[in-house]
C-alpha positions as CSV (number, residue, x, y, z in Angstrom):
1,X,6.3,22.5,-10.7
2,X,2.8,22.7,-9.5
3,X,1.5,21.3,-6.3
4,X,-0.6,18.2,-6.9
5,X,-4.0,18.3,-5.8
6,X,-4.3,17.6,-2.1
7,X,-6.2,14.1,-1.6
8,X,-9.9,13.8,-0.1
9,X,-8.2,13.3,3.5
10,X,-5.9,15.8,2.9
11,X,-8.9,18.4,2.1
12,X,-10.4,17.1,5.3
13,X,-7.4,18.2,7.2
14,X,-6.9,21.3,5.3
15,X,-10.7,21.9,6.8
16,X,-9.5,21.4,10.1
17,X,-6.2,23.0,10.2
18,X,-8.3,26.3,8.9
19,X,-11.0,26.1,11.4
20,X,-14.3,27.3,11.7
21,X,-17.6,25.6,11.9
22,X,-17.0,22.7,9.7
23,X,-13.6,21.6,11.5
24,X,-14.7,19.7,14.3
25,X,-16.8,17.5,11.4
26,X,-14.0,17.5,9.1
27,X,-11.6,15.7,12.0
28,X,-15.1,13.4,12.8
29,X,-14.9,11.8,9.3
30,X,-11.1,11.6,9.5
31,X,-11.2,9.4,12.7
32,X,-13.9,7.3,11.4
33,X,-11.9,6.6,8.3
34,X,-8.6,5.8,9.5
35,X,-9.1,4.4,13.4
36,X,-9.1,1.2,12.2
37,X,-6.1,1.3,10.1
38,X,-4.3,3.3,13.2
39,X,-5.5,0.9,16.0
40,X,-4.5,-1.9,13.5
41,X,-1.2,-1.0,12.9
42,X,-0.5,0.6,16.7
43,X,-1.6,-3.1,17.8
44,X,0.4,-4.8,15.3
45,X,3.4,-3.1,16.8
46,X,2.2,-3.0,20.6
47,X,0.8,-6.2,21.2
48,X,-1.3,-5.2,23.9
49,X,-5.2,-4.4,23.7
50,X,-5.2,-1.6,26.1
51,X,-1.9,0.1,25.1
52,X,-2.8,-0.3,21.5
53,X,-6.3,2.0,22.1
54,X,-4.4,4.4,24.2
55,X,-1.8,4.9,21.5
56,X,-4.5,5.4,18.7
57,X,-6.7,7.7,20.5
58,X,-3.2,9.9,21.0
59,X,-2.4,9.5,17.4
60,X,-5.6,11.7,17.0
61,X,-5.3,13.6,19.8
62,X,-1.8,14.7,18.7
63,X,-3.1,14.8,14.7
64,X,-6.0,17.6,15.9
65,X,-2.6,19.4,18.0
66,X,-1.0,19.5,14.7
67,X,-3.4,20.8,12.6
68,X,-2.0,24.2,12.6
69,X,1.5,22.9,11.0
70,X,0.0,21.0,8.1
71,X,0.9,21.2,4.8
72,X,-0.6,18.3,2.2
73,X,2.9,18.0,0.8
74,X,2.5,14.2,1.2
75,X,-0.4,12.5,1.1
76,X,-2.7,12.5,4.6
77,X,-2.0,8.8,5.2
78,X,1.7,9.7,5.3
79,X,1.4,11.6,7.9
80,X,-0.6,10.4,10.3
81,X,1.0,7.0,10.3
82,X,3.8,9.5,11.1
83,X,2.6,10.5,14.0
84,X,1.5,6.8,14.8
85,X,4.9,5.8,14.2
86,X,6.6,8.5,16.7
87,X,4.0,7.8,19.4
88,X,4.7,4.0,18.9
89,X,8.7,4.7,18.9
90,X,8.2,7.1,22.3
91,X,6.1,4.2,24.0
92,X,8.6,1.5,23.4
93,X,11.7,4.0,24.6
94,X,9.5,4.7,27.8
95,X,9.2,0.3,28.0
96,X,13.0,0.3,28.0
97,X,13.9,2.9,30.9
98,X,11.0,1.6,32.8
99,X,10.7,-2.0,32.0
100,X,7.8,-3.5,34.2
101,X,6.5,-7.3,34.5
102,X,4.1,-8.8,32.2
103,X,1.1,-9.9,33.3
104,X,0.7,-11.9,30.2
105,X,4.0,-14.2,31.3
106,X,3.4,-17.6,32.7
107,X,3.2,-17.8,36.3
108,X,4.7,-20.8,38.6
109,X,1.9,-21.9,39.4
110,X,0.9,-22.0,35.6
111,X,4.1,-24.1,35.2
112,X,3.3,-26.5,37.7
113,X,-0.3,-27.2,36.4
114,X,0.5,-27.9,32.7
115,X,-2.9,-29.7,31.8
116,X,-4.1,-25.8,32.0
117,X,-2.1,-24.9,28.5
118,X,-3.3,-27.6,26.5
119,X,-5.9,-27.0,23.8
120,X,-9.4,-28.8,24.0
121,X,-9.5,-31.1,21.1
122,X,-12.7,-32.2,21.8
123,X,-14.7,-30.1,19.4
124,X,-14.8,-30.4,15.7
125,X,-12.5,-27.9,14.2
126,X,-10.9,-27.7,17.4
127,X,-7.4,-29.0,15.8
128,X,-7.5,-26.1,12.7
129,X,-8.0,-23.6,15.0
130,X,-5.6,-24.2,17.4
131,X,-3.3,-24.5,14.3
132,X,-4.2,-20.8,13.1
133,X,-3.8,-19.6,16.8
134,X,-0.3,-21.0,16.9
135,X,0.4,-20.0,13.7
136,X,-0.2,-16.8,14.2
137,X,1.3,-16.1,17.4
138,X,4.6,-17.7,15.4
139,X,4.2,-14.7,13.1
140,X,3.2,-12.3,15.5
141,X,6.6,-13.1,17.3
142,X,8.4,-13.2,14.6
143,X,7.4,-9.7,13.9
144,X,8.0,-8.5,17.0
145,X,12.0,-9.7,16.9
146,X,12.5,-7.7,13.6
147,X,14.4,-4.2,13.8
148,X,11.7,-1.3,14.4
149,X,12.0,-0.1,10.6
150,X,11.5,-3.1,9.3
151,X,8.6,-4.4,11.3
152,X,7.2,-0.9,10.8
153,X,7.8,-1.3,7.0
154,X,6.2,-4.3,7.0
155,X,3.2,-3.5,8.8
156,X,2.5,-0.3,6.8
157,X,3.2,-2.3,3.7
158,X,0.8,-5.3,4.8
159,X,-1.6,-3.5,7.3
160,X,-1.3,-0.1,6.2
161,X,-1.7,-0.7,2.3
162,X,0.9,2.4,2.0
163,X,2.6,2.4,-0.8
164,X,6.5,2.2,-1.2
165,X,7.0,5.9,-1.2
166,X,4.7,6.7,1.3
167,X,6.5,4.0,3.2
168,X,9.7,5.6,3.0
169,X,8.5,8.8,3.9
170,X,6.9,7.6,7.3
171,X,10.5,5.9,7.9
172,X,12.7,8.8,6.4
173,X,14.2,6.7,3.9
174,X,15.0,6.6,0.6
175,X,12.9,4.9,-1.5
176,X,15.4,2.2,-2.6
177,X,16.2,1.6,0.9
178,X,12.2,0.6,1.6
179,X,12.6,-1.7,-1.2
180,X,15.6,-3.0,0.5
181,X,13.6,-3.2,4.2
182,X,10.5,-5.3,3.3
C-alpha cells in the first residue's frame, strides 16, 4: 500500500529534518503554528505558568533534536504532542522524587485573615465572574485528579482537536481503548 501524502506540517518537518537553507524557516513556521496548541495543552496538564513555557519551549527544542529521526508515518501533530506528552510525563516523575512546597498553597497567615479570600461583590458582574472562576478551577481540579491517560486524552481531545486515532497514537493505545478513555 502506498504512503499517504505527508501533511503541510509534516512537509515542514521533512524540510527541516533534510536541512539546508530553508530549515531553520521551515521549523520558524512550525513553532508559530502549533506553540499555542503546545503551551495550551503543557498548561492544561502543568498548572503552572512558568513550568508550562519551559516545557513548551523544550517540546521544540527536543522536536528540532529529532528532526533527523522523522518519518511522516503519522501525521505531524501526532508527534509532537508526542514529545509534549513525554516531556510532560518526565516533569511530573521528577515532582514525585523531588516533591517541593507550593508557593501557591495557603499560608497561616492567610488562614488567620480570611476577609483576604473573599471575592469583591461590589462591582456589577462581580458575582458571574467569580462564578466562572470557581467553576473553572472545579474543572481544572477535577482534571488534574484523573489518571495521566485520561486527562491526557481528554486534553488532546478538547484542547488538542486530535482526532481519536491520532489520540491513540500519542497514548499507544488502541483505538477502541481511546474511545473507552474519554
Amino acid at each position: 500500500m502506498p504512503e499517504p501524502p505527508p501533511d503541510a506540517d509534516a512537509e515542514l518537518m521533512l524540510r527541516v529534518k533534510h536541512g539546508g537553507p530553508d530549515a531553520s524557516d521551515a521549523f520558524g513556521r512550525l513553532v508559530e503554528r502549533w506553540k499555542q496548541p503546545i503551551m495550551t495543552f503543557v498548561f492544561r496538564t502543568l498548572p503552572d505558568p512558568d513550568e508550562a513555557e519551559d516545557i513548551a519551549q523544550g517540546v521544540f527544542v527536543q522536536l528540532w533534536r529529532t528532526a533527523g529521526r522523522y518519518q511522516p508515518s503519522a501525521k505531524f501533530s501526532t508527534f509532537l504532542f508526542t514529545i509534549a506528552r513525554n516531556l510532560c510525563l518526565n516533569e511530573l516523575r521528577r515532582r514525585r522524587r523531588h516533591p517541593a512546597d507550593s508557593l501557591d498553597e495557603p499560608s497561616s497567615e492567610d488562614e488567620t485573615h480570611p476577609e483576604r479570600q473573599v471575592a469583591d461583590r461590589s462591582t456589577p458582574g462581580a458575582d458571574s465572574d467569580a462564578e466562572k472562576t470557581e467553576l473553572f478551577a472545579k474543572v481544572e481540579e477535577a482534571l488534574a485528579d484523573l489518571p495521566e491517560k485520561q486527562r491526557t486524552a481528554l486534553i488532546l481531545c478538547r484542547e488538542g482537536e486530535l482526532s481519536y486515532e491520532e489520540i491513540s497514537d500519542v497514548l499507544g493505545t488502541s483505538l477502541q481503548a481511546t474511545k473507552s478513555i474519554i
